[in-house]
C-alpha positions in Angstrom: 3.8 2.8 -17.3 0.1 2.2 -17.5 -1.5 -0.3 -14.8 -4.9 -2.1 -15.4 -6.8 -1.6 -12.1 -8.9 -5.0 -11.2 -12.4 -4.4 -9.2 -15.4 -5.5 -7.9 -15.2 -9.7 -9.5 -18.1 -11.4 -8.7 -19.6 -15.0 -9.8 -23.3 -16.1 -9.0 -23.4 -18.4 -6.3 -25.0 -21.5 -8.6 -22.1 -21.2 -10.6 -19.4 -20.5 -7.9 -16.0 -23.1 -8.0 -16.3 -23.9 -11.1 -13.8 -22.0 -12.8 -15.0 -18.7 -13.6 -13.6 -16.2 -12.0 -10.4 -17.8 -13.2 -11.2 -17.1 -16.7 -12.3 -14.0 -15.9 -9.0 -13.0 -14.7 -7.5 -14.9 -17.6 -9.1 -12.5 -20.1 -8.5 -9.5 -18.2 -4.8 -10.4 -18.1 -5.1 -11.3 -21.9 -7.2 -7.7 -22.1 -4.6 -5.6 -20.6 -1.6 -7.2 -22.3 -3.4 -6.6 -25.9 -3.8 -3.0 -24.3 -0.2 -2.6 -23.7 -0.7 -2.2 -20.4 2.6 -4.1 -18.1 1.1 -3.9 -15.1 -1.9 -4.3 -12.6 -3.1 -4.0 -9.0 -6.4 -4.6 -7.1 -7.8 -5.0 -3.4 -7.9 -8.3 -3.5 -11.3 -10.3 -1.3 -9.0 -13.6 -0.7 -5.4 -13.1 -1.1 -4.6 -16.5 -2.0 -6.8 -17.0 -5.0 -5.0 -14.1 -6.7 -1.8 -15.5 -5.8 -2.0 -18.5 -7.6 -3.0 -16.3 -10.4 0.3 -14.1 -10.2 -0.4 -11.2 -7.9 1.8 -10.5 -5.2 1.7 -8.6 -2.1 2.3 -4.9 -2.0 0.9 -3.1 1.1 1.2 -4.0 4.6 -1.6 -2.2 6.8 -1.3 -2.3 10.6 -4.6 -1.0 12.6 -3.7 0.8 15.9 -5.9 1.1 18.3 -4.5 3.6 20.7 -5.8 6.1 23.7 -5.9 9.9 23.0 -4.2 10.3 26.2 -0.6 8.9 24.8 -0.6 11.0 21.6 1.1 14.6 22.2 -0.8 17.4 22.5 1.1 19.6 20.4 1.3 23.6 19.9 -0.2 22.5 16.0 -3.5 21.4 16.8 -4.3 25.4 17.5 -4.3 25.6 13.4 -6.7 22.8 13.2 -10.5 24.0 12.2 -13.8 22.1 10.5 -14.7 21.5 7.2 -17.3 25.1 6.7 -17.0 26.2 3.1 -17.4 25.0 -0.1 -13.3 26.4 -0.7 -12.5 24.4 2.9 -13.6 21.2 1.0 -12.1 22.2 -2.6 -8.5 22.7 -0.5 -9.2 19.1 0.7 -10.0 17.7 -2.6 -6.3 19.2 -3.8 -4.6 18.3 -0.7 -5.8 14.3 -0.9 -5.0 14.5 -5.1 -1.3 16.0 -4.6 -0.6 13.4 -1.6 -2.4 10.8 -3.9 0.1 10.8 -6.7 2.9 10.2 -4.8 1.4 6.9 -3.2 0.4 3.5 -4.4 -3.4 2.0 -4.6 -5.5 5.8 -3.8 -8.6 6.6 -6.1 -8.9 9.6 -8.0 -11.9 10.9 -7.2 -14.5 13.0 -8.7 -16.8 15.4 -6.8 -20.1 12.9 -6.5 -17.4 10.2 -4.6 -16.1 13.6 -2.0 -19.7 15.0 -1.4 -21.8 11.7 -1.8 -19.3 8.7 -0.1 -17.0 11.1 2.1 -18.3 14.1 3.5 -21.4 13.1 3.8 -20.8 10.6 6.1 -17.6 11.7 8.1 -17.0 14.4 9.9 -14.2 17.0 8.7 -11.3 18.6 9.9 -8.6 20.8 8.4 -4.7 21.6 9.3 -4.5 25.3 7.8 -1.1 26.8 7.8 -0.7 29.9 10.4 2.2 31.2 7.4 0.8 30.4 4.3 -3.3 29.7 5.0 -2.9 27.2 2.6 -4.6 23.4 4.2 -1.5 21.1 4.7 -3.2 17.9 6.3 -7.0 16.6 7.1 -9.0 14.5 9.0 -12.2 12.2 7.8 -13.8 10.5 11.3 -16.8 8.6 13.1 -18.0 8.2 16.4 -18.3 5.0 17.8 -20.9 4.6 20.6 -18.6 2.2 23.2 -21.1 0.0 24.2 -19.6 -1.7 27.4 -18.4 1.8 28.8 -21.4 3.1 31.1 -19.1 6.2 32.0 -19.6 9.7 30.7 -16.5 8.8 27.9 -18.7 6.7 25.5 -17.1 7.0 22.4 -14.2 5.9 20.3 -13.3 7.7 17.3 -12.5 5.7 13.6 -10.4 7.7 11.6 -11.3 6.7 7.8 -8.4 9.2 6.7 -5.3 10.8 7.5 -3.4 12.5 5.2 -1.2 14.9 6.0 1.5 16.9 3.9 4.5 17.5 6.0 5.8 17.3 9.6 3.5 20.6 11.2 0.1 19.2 9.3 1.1 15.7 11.1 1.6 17.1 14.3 -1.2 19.3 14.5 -3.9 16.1 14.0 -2.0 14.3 16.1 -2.7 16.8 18.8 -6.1 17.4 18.0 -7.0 13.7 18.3 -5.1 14.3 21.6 -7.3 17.2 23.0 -9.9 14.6 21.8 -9.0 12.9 25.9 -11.4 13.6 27.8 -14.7 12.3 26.1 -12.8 9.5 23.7 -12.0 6.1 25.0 -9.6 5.1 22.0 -8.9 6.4 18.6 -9.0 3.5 15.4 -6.3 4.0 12.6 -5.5 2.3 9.9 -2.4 3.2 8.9 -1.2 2.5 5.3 2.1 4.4 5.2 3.9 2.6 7.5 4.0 5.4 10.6 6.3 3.8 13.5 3.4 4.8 15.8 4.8 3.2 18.8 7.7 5.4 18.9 4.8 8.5 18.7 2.3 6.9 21.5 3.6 7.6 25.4 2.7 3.9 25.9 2.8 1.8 22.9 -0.1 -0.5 24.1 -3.1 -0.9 22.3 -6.4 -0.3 24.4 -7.9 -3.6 25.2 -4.4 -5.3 24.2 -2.4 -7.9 25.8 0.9 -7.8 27.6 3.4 -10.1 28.1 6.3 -11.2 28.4 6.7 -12.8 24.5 4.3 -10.3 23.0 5.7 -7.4 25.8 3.0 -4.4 24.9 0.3 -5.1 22.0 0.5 -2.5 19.7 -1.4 -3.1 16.4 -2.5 -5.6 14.4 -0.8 -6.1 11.0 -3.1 -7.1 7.4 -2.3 -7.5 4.2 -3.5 -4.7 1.5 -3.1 -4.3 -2.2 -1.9 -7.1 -4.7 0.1 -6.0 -7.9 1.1 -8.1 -10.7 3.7 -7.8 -13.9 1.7 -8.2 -16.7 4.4 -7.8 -19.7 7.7 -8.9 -17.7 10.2 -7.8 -21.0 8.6 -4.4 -21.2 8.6 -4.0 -16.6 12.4 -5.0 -16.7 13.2 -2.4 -20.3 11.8 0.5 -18.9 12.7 0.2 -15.3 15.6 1.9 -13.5 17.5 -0.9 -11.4 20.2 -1.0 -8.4 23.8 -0.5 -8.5 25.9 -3.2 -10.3 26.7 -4.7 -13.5 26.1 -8.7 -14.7 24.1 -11.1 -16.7 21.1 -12.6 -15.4 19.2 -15.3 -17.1 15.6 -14.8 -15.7 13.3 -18.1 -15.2 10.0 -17.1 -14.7 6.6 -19.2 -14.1 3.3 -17.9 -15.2 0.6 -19.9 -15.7 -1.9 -17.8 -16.1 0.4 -15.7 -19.0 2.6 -18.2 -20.5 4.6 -15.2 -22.3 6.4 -14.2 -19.1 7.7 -17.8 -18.6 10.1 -17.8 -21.6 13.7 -17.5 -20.4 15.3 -14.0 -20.5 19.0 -12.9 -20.5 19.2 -9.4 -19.5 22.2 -7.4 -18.8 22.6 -5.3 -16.1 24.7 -2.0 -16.0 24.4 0.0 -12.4 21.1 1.2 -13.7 19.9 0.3 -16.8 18.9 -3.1 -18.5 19.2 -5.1 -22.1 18.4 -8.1 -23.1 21.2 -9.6 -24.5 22.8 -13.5 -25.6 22.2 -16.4 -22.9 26.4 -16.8 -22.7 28.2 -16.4 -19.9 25.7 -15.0 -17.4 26.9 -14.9 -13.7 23.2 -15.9 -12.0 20.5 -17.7 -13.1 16.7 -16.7 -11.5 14.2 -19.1 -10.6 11.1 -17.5 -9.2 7.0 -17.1 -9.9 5.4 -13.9 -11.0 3.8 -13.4 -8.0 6.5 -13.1 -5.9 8.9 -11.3 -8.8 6.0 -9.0 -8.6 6.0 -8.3 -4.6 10.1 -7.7 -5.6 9.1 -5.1 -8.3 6.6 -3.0 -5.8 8.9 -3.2 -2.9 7.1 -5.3 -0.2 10.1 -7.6 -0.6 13.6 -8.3 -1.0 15.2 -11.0 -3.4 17.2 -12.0 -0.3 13.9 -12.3 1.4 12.7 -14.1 -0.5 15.4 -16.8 -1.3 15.6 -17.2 2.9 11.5 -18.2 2.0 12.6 -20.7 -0.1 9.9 -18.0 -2.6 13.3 -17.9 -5.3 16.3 -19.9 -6.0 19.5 -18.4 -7.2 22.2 -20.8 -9.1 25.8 -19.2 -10.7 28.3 -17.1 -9.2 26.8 -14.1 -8.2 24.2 -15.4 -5.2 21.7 -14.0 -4.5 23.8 -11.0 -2.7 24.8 -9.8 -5.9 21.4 -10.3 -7.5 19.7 -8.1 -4.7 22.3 -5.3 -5.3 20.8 -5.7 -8.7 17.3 -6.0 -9.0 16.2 -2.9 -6.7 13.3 -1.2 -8.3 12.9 2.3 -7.2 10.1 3.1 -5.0 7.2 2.6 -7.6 3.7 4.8 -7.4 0.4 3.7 -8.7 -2.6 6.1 -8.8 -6.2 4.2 -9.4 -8.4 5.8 -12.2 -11.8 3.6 -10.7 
């Protein structure tokens, strides 16, 4: 299914709360729905504005801040070069696109974004298969001149990107930011992909962080990311592929900004697949806001969850139990053409 990508919305500050950028995003979604187009996601500046306007959560992000001494320093990081050749950085380019398609909210990016916005202001580094030469993982990073360290280890190292296509590619940047030790202080990640890194770091403790006895050993700190939002609810639910179980659902929707999600919708579900059908005999009746029905749809959250938030409210026979059996999208992917 297509997905409108929102970006850069901006209102001059003479003209700022006065309803603006609401209509903006009114149009857009009234743009995108004459477009055909059932979905959209965007970075959003304040999450709750686009909340009230029907985008939900989708990403968690959680920035570790970590010492190179408690990553391994594996056999791998021997295949790990830099960046030299025009074919080192074309390998990249592939690498990042066929990791890209299989994730949610990464850019597709031309040559003038790689050589002008990342390369040219990062430095490189490649995972390069010892069996098949072929470049399996990468690293984009800065140094970061420590200021309040007057020792001969003055640095910390931001990692703008990780990616990584398998286990050896992980491993082996994971043990080059480990040789890393003895002139890095700490090593900045944000993670986007939702790595257990505490169960990879010797001691899960964040440099700087705090320890005690309710927190025990501060690991990372956890933010909020991308916002996605069903734009045409009857077409999301007809082409999607759903959870195990059968029963009628009468969905309840409110959308304020699109009042045509917010008519009432019977659909029947069949361990898979989806029809609207009669409102007669359902078995569950869903009340819930696009926003959150939206944050059900990308996987961020469960209807159970959600109920137990008071975000949903189930009434008829089947609870909300049944309804989560249900209504389980499979793992959606979204790749942004900006």
């Amino acid at each position: 299914m297509p997905v409108g990508g929102i970006g850069r919305v901006a209102v001059s500050p003479e003209a700022r709360l006065s309803g603006i950028a609401y209509r903006l995003m009114a149009r857009a979604v009234q743009i995108m729905d004459q477009n055909g187009i059932p979905l959209s996601i965007l970075y959003p500046f304040r999450h709750s504005f686009y909340h009230k306007l029907g985008w939900g959560l989708v990403e968690q992000v959680r920035l570790y801040r970590f010492s190179p001494e408690d990553l391994p320093l594996t056999e791998e990081r021997l295949s790990v070069m830099p960046v030299v050749t025009r074919e080192d950085m074309e390998a990249v380019m592939a690498c990042y696109h066929s990791f890209a398609s299989e994730r949610n909210g990464m850019l597709l990016r031309d040559e003038p974004v790689w050589y002008e916005h990342v390369s040219k202001n990062n430095l490189a580094y490649i995972y390069r298969s010892s069996e098949s030469g072929e470049v399996e993982g990468y690293l984009f990073f800065r140094y970061i001149p420590h200021q309040t360290d007057r020792s001969f280890m003055t640095s910390d190292i931001n990692i703008r990107e990780m990616i990584y296509r398998n286990d050896r590619a992980f491993r082996g940047l994971l043990g080059f930011l480990a040789s890393q030790r003895d002139q890095i202080r700490a090593i900045e990640y944000f993670d986007h992909f939702n790595t257990p890194f505490e169960h990879i770091l010797r001691e899960p403790a964040s440099v700087d962080g705090r320890r005690n006895m309710a927190l025990g050993a501060e690991t990372a700190q956890i933010g909020s990311g991308l916002m996605g939002r069903i734009i045409q609810l009857r077409r999301v639910l007809a082409q999607s592929r759903f959870g195990s179980g059968s029963g009628r659902v009468v969905f309840q929707v409110s959308d304020s900004l699109h009042p045509a999600n917010a008519e009432s919708l019977t659909v029947e579900f069949d361990n898979g697949s989806a029809a609207y059908t009669r409102p007669n005999g359902s078995e569950a009746t869903l009340k819930i806001d696009i926003a959150t029905l939206s944050s059900i749809f990308w996987g961020k959250l469960t209807l159970v969850q959600a109920v137990h938030l008071g975000l949903a409210e189930i009434e008829g026979r089947g609870g909300a139990d049944f309804l989560d059996k249900v209504l389980t999208f499979p793992r959606s992917v979204c790749l942004d053409y900006f």
